[in-house]
C-alpha positions as CSV (number, residue, x, y, z in Angstrom):
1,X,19.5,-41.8,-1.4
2,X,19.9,-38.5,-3.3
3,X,16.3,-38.7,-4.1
4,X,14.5,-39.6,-1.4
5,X,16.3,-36.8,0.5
6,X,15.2,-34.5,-2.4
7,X,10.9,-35.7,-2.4
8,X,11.7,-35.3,2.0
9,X,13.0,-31.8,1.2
10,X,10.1,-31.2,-1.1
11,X,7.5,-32.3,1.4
12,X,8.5,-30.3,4.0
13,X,8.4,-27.1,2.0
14,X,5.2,-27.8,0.7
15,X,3.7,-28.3,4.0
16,X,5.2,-25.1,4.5
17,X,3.5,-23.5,1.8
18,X,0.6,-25.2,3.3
19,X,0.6,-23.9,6.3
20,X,1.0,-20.5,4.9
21,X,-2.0,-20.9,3.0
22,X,-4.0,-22.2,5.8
23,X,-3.0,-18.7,7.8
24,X,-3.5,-16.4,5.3
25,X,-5.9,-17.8,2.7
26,X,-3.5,-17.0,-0.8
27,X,0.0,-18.3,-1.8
28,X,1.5,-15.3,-2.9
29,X,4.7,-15.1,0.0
30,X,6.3,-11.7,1.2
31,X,9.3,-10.6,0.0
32,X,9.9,-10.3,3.9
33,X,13.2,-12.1,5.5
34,X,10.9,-14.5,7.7
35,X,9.7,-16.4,4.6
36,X,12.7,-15.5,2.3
37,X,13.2,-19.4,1.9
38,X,9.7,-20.5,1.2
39,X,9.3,-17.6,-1.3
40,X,12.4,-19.3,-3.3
41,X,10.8,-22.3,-3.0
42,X,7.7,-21.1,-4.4
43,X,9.4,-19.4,-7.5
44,X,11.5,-22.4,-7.9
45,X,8.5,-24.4,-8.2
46,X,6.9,-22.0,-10.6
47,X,10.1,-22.5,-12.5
48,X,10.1,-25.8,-12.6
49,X,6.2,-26.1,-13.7
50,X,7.2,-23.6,-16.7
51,X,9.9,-25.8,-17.7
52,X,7.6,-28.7,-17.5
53,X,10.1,-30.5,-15.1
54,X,8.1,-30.7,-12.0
55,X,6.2,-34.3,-11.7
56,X,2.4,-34.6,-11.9
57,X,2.3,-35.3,-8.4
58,X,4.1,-32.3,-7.2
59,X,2.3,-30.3,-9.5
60,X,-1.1,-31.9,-8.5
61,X,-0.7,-30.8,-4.7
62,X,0.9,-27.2,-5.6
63,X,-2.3,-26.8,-7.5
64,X,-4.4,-27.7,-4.6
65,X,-3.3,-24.4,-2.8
66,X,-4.1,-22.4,-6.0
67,X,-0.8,-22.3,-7.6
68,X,-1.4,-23.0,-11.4
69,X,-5.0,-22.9,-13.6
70,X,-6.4,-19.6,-12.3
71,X,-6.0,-16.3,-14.2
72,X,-5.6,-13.0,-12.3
73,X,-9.2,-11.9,-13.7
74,X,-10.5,-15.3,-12.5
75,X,-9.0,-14.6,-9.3
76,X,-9.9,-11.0,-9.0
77,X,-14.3,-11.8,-9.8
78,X,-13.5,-15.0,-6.8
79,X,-12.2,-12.3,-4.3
80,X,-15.3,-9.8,-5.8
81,X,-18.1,-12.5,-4.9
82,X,-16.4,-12.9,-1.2
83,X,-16.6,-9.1,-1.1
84,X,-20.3,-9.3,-2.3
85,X,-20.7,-12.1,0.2
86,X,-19.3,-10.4,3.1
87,X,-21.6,-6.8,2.4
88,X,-24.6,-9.3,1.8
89,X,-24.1,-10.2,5.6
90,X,-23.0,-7.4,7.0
91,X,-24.1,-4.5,5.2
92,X,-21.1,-2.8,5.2
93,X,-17.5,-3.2,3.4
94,X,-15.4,-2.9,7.0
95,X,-13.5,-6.1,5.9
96,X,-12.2,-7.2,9.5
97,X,-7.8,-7.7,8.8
98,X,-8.1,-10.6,11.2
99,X,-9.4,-13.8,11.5
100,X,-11.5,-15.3,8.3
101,X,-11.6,-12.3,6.8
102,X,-8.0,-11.3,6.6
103,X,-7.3,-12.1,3.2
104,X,-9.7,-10.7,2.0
105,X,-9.2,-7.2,3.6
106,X,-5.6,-7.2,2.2
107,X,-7.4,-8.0,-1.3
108,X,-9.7,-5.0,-0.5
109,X,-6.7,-2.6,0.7
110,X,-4.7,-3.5,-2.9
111,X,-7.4,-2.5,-4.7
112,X,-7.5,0.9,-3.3
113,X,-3.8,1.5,-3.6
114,X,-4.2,0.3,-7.0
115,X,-6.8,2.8,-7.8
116,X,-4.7,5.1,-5.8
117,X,-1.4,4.8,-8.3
118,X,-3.6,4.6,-11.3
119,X,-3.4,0.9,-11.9
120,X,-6.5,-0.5,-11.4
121,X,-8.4,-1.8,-14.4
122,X,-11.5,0.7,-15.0
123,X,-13.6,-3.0,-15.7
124,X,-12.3,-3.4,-11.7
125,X,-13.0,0.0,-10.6
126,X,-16.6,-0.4,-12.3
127,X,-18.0,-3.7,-10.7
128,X,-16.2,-2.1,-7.2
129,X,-18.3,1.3,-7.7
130,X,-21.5,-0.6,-8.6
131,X,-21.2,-2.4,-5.6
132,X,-21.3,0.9,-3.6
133,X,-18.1,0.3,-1.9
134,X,-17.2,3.8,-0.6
135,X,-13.3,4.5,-2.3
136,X,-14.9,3.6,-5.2
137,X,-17.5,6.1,-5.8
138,X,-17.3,9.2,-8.2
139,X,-15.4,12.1,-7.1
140,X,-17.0,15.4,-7.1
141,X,-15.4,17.4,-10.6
142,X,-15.3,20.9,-10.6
C-alpha cells in the first residue's frame, strides 16, 4: 500500500514538473514560495538520480523534460541557435518575455547580467558579439 501511495505521489509531482515545463519551456524552479514544494521535489529527484536510486522509469520521464544528459555548454549553443532563429525571423534581438518566446528572453536577460557581474564565459560573450546582438558589442576604450 506504502508503495503505490509513493509511485501516486511521484506522478503527481512529475506532472507537476510537467506542467511547469509546458509554461515556461526549462525545468530549472524558482526559489519562490509558490513552487517551494516542486523545487524539493526536483532536487530530491536529482538526489536520488546521483545516488543511482531512482528507477529507470522515473528517470526515463524526468529525462523527457530535460533533466539529465545535457551539459550547460550543450544547453547554452541550443538556447544560442533559438536566438539565431528568432533574429533570422525577425531581424532584431527584442526577445518578446511572453508567450513562445518567454524562455528564451529570460535566457537572453541572464546572459547580460552575467556579462554584467563578470561571469559570463568570453567563448559566450564571443558567439553573442558575433551575432551582433547589441549588449554584446565592444565598448568604446579611452
Amino acid at each position: 500500500m506504502k508503495k503505490i501511495l509513493r509511485r501516486q505521489n511521484w506522478d503527481a509531482n512529475f506532472r507537476q514538473l510537467q506542467k511547469y515545463y509546458e509554461i515556461h519551456g526549462h525545468i530549472h524552479v524558482p526559489n519562490i514560495k509558490q513552487y517551494s514544494s516542486l523545487r524539493a521535489w526536483r532536487r530530491y529527484q536529482t538526489e536520488r538520480a546521483r545516488q543511482d536510486r531512482l528507477p529507470d522509469d522515473q528517470r526515463e520521464k524526468l529525462k523527457s523534460l530535460g533533466m539529465f544528459g545535457e551539459t550547460l555548454e550543450e544547453k547554452w549553443l541550443r538556447n544560442f541557435d533559438k536566438l539565431v532563429a528568432f533574429h533570422e525571423e525577425h531581424d532584431h534581438f527584442r526577445v518578446p518575455r511572453t508567450g513562445d518566446t518567454s524562455a528564451l528572453a529570460h535566457w537572453l536577460r541572464r546572459q547580460k547580467q552575467q556579462k554584467k557581474q563578470g561571469r559570463l564565459r568570453v567563448f559566450y560573450e564571443r558567439k553573442l558579439r558575433r551575432l551582433g546582438v547589441p549588449y554584446f558589442e565592444y565598448e568604446a576604450r579611452q
